[in-house]
PAMARMAR-430169 format. One record per residue (C-alpha): x, y, z; residue in three letters. Coordinates in steps of 0.05 Angstrom, whole numbers, always signed. Last residue first. Example, Ala and Ser with C-alpha at 12.3 -4.5 7.8 and 13.67 -1.06 7.14 Angstrom:
@u=+273; v=-21; w=+143; rest=SER
@u=+246; v=-90; w=+156; rest=ALA
This chain:
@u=+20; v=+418; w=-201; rest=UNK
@u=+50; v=+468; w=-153; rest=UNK
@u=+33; v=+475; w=-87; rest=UNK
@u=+28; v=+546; w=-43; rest=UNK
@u=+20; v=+533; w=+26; rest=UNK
@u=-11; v=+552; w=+78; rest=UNK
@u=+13; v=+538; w=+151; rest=UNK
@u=-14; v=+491; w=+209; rest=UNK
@u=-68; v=+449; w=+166; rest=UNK
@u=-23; v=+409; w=+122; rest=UNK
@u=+30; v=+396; w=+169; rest=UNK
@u=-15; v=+371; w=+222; rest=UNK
@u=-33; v=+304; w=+167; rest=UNK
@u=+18; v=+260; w=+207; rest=UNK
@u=-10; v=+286; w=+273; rest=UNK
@u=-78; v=+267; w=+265; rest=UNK
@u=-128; v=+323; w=+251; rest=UNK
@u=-182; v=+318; w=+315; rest=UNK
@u=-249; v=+284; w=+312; rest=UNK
@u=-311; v=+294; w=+277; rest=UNK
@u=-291; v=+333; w=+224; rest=UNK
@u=-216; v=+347; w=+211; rest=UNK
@u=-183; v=+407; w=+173; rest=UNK
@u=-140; v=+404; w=+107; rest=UNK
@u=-114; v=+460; w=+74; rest=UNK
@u=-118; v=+467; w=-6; rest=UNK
@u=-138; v=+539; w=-5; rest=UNK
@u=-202; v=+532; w=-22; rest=UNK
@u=-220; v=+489; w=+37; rest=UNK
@u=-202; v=+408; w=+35; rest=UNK
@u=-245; v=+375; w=+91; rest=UNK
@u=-226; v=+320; w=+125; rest=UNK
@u=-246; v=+250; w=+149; rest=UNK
@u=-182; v=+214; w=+168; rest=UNK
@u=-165; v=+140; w=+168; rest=UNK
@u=-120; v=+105; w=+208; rest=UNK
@u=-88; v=+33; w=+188; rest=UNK
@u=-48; v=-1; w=+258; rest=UNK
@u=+16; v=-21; w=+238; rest=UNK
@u=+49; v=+21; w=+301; rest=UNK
@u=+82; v=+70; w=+253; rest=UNK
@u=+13; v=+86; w=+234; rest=UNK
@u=-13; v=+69; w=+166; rest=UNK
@u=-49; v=+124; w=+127; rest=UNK
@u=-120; v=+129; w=+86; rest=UNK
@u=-145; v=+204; w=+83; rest=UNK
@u=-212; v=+210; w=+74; rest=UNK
@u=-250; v=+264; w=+35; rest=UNK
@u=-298; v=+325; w=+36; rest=UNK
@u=-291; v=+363; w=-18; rest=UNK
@u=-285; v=+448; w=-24; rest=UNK
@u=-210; v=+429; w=-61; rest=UNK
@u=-204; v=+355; w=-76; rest=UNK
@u=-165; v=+355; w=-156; rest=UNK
@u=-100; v=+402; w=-146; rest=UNK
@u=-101; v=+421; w=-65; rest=UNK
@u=-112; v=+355; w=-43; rest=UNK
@u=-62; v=+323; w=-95; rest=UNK
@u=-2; v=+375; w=-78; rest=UNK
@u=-15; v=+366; w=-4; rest=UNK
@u=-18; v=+285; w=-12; rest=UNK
@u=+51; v=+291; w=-65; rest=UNK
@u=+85; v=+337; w=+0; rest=UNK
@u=+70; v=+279; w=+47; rest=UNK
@u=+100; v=+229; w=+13; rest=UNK
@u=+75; v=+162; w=-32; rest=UNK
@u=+11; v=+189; w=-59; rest=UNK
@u=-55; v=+140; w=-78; rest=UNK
@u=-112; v=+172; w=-109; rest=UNK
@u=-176; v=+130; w=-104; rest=UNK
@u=-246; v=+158; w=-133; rest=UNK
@u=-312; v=+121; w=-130; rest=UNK
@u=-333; v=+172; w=-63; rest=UNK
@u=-275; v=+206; w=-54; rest=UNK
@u=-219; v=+168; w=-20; rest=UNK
@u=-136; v=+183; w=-11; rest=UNK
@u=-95; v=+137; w=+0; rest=UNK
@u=-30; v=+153; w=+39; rest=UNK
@u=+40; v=+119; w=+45; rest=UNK
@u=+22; v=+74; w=-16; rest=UNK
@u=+0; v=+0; w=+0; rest=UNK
């Protein structure tokens, strides 16, 4: 499995860093709602429901932003792609 998986409805987008999910989010999911597929270092998988705003920043419904996805909330960014 890629690093992170993103899920829209019949759409899958896998990334393999970080930077690539940011790029992705902010490219083809901005004003969506999507999950965010992502191993922990533990094994265990985690998924995130967030919310891509026009600027291509992610926040959490429903529970808190895990800290691997942090990065893309705490300062904007400008992405190209």
């Amino acid at each position: 499995m890629s690093m992170f998986l993103i899920r829209a409805f019949a759409t899958q987008v896998s990334c393999q860093s970080l930077a690539e999910l940011g790029g992705v989010l902010h490219r083809d999911f901005v004003g969506q709602s999507v999950t965010v597929q992502f191993d922990r270092p533990s094994g265990l998988r985690h998924v995130a429901f967030v919310d891509v705003n026009e600027s291509g920043l992610v926040s959490s419904y429903g529970a808190p932003l895990p800290a691997e996805l942090a990065p893309l909330a705490a300062t904007k960014r400008t992405y190209v792609g």
